[in-house]
N, C-alpha and C positions, 0 to 999 in steps of 0.2 A: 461165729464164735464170739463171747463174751468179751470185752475189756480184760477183765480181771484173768477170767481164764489164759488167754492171750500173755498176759504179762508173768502168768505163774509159769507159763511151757515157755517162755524166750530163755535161751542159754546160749552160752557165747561155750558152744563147741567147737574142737578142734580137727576133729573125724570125720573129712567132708569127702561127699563125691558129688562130679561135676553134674551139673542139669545143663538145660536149653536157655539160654537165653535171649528173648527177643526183646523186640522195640517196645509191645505192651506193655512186658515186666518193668523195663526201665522207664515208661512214662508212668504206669501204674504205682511204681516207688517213689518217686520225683514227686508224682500228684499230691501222693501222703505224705510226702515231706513238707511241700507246699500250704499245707491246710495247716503248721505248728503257727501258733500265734508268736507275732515280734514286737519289737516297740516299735507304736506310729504304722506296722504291717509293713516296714522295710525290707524284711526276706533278706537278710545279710547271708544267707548260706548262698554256696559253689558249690555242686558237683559235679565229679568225672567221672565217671561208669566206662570201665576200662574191660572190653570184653576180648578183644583183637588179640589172637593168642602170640603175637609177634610180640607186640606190646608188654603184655602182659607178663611175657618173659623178661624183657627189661628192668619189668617193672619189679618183679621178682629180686633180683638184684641191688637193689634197693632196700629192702625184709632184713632185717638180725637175724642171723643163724639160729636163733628160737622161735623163727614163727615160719621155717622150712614147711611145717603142714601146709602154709596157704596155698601152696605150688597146685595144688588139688583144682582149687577155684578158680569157674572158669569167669566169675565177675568181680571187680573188684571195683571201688568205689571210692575216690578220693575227696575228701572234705576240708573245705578251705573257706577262709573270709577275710576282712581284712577290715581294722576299726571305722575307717571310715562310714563302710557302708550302714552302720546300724548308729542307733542313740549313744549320746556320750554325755553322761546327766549328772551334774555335782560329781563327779571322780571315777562314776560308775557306766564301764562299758560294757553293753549288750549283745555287742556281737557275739560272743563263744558262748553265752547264755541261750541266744536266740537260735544259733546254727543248732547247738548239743539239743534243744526242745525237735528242731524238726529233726535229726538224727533218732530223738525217740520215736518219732510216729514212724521212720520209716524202719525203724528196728521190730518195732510190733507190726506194720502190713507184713514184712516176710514172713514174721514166726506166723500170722495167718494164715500167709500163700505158702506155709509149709517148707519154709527155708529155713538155713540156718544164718545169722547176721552177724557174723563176729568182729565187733569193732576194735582195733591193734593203733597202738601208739609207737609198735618197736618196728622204727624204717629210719632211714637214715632222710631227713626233711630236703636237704640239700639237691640229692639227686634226685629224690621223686619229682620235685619242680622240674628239676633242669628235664628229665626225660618225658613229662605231661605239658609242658611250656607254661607252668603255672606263674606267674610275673611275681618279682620277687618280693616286693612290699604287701603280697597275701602269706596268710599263714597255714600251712598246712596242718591241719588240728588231730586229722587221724584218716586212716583207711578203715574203711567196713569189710569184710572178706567173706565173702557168700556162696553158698554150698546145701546142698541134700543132705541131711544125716546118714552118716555110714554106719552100715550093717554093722562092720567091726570098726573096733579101735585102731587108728593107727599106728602100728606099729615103731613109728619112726619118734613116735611122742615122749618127752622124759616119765621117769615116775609120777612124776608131780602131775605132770598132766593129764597122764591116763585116770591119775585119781580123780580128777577134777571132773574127768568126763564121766562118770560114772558116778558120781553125787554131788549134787549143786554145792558149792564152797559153802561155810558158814555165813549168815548175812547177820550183822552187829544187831543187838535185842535193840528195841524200839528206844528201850530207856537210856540208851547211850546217845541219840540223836535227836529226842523227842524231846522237849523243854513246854509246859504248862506256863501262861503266861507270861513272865519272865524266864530270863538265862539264866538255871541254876534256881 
């Protein structure tokens, strides 16, 4: 599959059903997350690939009341760093820079291997540590939530969301974020 093509089909849907997942998937992710370039090639990202459906439940627990569809997926992926591990250069730190870059590459291998990667900010930070053992001076920056695309919509989804799944949101025109040599 192409680059470009790759990043046209990635959509952060909500209409998952669960898949298989094994050790390959999870180094096979990891790998391509591995490959994002950092500053100095530090690799400030953490992840937890939380498949153990004990767990998973707990973890669950942890979700807003708005992101109930994840209950679906049977992988879920927690993303963490913390400033130290990466460059800290005149005011400017890399960490959440450098993690979010390999966040991308492993958001494009899934849409590849034909997954679906939805990355969610809405969990409560507090317990997700406490129930992953994540140490408290990391940050928890997001979970990924990962899934097959479902035949149907979920049912359980608001308005808002079934619309969402069914035509990619509007994306801002180029000229709102694009600037020709100078700003403005």
């Amino acid at each position: 599959m192409e680059v470009k093509r790759i990043i046209q089909e990635r959509r952060s849907l909500r209409s998952l059903e669960p898949f298989e997942v094994t050790q390959e998937l999870i180094y096979d992710l990891a790998e391509s997350a591995s490959l994002a370039p950092s500053c100095f090639n530090n690799q400030p990202w953490r992840f937890i690939f939380t498949y153990d459906q004990n767990i998973l439940k707990e973890l669950y627990t942890a979700l807003t009341p708005r992101n109930n569809w994840a209950y679906k997926s049977p992988l879920i992926v927690t993303v963490f760093t913390k400033d130290e591990l990466d460059c800290q250069i005149k005011g400017r730190n890399y960490a959440l820079l450098d993690t979010g870059m390999a966040v991308g590459f492993m958001l494009l291998r899934a849409t590849e291997l034909g997954l679906i990667a939805h990355p969610i900010a809405g969990y409560d930070e507090e317990k997700e540590k406490k129930i992953l053992n994540i140490p408290e001076d990391m940050t928890a920056i997001l979970l990924i939530v990962f899934g097959k695309q479902a035949k149907e919509i979920n049912p359980n989804l608001s308005e808002e969301q079934k619309e969402r799944e069914l035509k990619r949101p509007e994306r801002l025109p180029i000229k709102d974020f694009v600037y020709f040599n100078k700003y403005r």
